[in-house]
ROPA-787187 format. One record per residue: x, y negated, z negated of N, C-alpha, C in turn. Coordinates in pm, whole numbers, plus 50000, padded with zeros to 5 digits. Last residue first. Layout:
<gumis>
XYZXYZXYZ ...
</gumis>
This chain:
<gumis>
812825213795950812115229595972812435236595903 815265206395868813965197595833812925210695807 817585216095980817175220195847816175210995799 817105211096265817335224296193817055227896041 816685183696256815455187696317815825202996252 819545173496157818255174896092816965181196116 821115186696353821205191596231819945187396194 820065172396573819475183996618819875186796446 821235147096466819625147496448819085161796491 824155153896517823465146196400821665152696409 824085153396790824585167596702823665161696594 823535125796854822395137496929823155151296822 825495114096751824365112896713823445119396733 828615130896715827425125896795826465123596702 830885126396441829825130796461829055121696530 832495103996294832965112696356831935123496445 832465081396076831545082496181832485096596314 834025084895779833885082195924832965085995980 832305084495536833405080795518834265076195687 828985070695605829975080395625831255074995621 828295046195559827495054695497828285065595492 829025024395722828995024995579827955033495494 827295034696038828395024895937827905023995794 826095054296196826745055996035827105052395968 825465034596378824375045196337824815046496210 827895033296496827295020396492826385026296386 829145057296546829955047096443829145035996441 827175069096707827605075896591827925064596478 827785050696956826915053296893826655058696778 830685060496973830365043196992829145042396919 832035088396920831305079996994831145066896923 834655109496799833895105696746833095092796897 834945148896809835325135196890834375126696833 835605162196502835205163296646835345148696684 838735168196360837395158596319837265161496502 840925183096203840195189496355839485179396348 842065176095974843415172196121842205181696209 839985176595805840655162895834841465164595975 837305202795854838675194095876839125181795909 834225189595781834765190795884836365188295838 831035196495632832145191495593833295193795682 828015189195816828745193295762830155196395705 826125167595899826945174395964828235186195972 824315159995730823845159495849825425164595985 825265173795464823895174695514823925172995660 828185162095429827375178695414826395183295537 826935136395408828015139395501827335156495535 825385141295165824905134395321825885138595388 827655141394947826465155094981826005152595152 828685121394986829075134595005828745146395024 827295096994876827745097795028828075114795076 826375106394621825715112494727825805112294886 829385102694541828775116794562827575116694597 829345076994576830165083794623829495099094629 826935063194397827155066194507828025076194599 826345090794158827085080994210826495080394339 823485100893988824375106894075825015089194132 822535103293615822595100493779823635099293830 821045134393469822165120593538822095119693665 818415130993226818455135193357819965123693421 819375119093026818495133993005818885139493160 820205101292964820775107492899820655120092930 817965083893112819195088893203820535099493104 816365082692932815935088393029816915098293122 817375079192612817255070392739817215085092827 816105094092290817075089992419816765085092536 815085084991999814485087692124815945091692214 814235070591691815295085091714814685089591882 812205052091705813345045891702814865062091748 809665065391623809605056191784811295049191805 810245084091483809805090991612809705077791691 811035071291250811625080591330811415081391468 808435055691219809715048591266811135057191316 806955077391113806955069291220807785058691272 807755087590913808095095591048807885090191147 808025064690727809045073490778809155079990882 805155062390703805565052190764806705060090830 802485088190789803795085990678804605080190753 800395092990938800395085590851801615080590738 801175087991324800925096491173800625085891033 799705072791452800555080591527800715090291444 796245073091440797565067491358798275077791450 793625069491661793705072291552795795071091533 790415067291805791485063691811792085067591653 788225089992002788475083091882790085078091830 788305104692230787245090692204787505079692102 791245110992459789975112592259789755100192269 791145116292736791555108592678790655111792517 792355146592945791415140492865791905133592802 793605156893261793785149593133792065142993095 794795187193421794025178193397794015169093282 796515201193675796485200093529795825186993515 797085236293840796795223593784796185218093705 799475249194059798575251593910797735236793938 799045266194374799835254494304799105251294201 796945278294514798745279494533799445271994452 794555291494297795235284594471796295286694472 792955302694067792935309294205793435299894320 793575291793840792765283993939792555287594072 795415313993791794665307393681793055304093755 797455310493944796945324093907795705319293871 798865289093858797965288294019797255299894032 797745274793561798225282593631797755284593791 796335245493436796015260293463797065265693532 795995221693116797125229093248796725249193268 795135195192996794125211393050795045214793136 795805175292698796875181792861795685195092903 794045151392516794355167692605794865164992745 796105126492398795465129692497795185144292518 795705099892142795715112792141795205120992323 795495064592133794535074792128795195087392207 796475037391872796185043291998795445055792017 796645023891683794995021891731795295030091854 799335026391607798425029291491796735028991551 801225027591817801445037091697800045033291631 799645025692138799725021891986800065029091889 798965038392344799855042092305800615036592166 796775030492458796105040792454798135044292341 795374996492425797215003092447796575017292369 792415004092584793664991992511794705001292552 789265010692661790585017192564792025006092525 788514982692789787524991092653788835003592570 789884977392968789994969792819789294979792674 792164998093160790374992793130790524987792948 794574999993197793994991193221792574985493197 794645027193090795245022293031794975003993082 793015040993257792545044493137793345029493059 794915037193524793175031893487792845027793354 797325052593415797255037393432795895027593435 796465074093428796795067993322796935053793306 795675079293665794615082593596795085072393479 798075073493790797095069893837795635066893730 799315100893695799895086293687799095074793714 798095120593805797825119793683798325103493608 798945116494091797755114594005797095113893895 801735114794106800635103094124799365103494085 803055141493835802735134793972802075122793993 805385137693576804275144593633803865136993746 807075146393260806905143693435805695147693491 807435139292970806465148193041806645136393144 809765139892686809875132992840808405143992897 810095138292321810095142592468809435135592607 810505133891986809835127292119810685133592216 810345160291750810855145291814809965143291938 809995181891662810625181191714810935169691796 807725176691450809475180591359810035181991489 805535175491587805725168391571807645162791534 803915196591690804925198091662806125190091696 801425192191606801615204191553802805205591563 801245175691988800255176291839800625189191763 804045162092074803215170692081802745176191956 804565129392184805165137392107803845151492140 806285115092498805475114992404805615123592297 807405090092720807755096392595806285100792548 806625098793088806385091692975806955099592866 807395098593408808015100893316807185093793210 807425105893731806845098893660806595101693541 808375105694049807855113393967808025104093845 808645101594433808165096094275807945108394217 811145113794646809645112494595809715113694481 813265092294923812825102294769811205102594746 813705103595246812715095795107812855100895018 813375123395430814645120295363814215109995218 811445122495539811865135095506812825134295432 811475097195695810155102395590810725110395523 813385106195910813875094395797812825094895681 812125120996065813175128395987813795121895866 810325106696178810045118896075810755123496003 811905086296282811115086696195810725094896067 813225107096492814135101896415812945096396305 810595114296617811515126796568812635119596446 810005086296752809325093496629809925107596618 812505059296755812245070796834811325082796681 813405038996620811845036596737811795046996806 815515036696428815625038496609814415040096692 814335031196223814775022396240815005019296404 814625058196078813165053496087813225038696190 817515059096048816925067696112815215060696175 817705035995856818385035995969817995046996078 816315050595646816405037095686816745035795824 818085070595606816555072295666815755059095668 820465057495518820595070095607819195067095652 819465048395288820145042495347819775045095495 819145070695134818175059295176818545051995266 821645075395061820635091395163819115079995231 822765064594974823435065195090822355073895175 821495033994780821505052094744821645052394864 821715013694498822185018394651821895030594629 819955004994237821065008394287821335010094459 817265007294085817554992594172818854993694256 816935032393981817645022693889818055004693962 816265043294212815385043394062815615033793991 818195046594349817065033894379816235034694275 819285068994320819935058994222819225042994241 817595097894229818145088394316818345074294250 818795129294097818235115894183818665106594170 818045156494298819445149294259818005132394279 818415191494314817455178094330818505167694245 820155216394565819535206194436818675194294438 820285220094845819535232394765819785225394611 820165199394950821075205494981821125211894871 817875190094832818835185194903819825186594886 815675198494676816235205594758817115201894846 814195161594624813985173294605814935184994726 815445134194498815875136994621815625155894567 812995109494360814105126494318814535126994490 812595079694156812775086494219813485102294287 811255076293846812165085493894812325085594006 809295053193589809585060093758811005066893765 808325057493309809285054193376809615065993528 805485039893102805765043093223807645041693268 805635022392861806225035292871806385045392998 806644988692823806265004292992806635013192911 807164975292630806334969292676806324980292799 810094988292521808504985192435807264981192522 812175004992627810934991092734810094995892615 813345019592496814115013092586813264999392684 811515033392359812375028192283812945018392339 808305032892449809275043292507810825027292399 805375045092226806145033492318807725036892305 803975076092355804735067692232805305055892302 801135096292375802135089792420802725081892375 801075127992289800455115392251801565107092318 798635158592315799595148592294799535132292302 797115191292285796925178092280798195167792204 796705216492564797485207392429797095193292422 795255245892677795145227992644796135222492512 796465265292909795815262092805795545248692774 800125273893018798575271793014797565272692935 801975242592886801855254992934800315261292959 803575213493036802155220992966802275234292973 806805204392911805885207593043804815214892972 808935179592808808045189092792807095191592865 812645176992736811835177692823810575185092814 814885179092576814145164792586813015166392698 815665208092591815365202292473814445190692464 816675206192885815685213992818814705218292661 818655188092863817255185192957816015194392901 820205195792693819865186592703818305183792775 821035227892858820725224492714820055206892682 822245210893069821205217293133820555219092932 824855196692951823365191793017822055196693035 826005216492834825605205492757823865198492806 826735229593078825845240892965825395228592900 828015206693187827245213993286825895221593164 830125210993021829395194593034827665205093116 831205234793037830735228092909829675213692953 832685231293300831575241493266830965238093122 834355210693257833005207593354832545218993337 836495222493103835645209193048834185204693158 837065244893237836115244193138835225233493052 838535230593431837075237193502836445236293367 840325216893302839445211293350838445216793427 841825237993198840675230793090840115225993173 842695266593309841905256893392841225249293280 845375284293125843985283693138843795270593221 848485292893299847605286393165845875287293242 849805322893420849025311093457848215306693336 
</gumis>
């Protein structure tokens, strides 16, 4: 038996990626760093870039293609759930939502020789930045040349004695050059990658597939359970068939919601 190239060509892509993400991606560690945020190559005018994520679904996070203004089948889905005026189906359509996360380029102070990177992070710190960044008295906090330098304060949940770390931002008072040598600065705002280089996105088709999975799980072609009137109204164009009660349907979700 010859070798499988095409498993190995998707085990390579797979090592490529996960290598990728982990290169373009930077998380605080604990302690304080101080970084800087850069205007993002792809929108001069937002370095703000939203993510929506479909967290643990169906034990990955996958996201979502409404990020990009796209269709997404799992939205869809909890659309239509939230939609039946019954609050179990609601909850379960909430549950299905993606949730924001929130992306800026920046670089990190001291180590600079490694280019621009991606820091994710929650509504609040997103929040914070956006104030800072709306109040006139600071400006474009991200100016290669008048902008201003931020401390990251990231504790551990050890750290802060709770369940979950956390991480605080300081803005410097004093504004100052992205660097001073023109070269590295046209490096660092022109040598970047697009977002989606970093993190991919998922087709429609394959997240119709995962959903299928999800709310009923993958079923022989020559066994398909009996399909209803209700099911096929509920699923249209979301499921390859509507083959699955609606009452099976939502006890799956109430099972793996819990």
């Amino acid at each position: 038996m010859g070798i499988n190239t095409d498993f190995l060509k998707k085990r390579l892509g797979q090592l490529q990626s996960k290598r990728n993400v982990q290169s373009n991606i930077w998380k605080p560690t604990s302690g304080q760093t101080k970084i800087r945020i850069v205007p993002y190559k792809y929108d001069r005018d937002n370095p703000f870039i939203e993510l929506l994520w479909h967290y643990g679904f169906n034990n990955k996070n996958w996201v979502s293609p409404a990020s990009f203004g796209n269709a997404d089948p799992i939205v869809e889905f909890a659309e239509k759930l939230k939609a039946t005026g019954e609050s179990d189906d609601w909850k379960s359509g909430k549950q299905l939502e993606p949730k924001l996360r929130t992306y800026v380029p920046v670089i990190v102070r001291g180590e600079e020789a490694e280019g621009v990177k991606f820091w994710g992070f929650g509504i609040k710190i997103y929040e914070q930045l956006l104030t800072i960044i709306a109040d006139p008295e600071w400006g474009d906090i991200t100016h290669p040349s008048s902008g201003h330098d931020i401390t990251v304060d990231f504790k551990t949940a050890k750290e802060c004695g709770k369940d979950y770390p956390e991480t605080t931002i300081r803005i410097s008072p004093k504004s100052t050059t992205l660097t001073s040598d023109i070269k590295v600065a046209k490096k660092l705002l022109n040598d970047q990658v697009e977002i989606s280089e970093v993190y991919s996105i998922p087709s429609y088709e394959d997240l119709k597939k995962e959903l299928k999975k999800f709310v009923g799980g993958e079923e022989e072609e020559d066994t398909p359970p009996p399909a209803t009137k209700k099911a096929d109204e509920d699923l249209n164009d979301i499921q390859d068939s509507s083959d699955d009660d609606l009452d099976s349907v939502m006890d799956d979700f109430d099972n793996l919601i819990d």
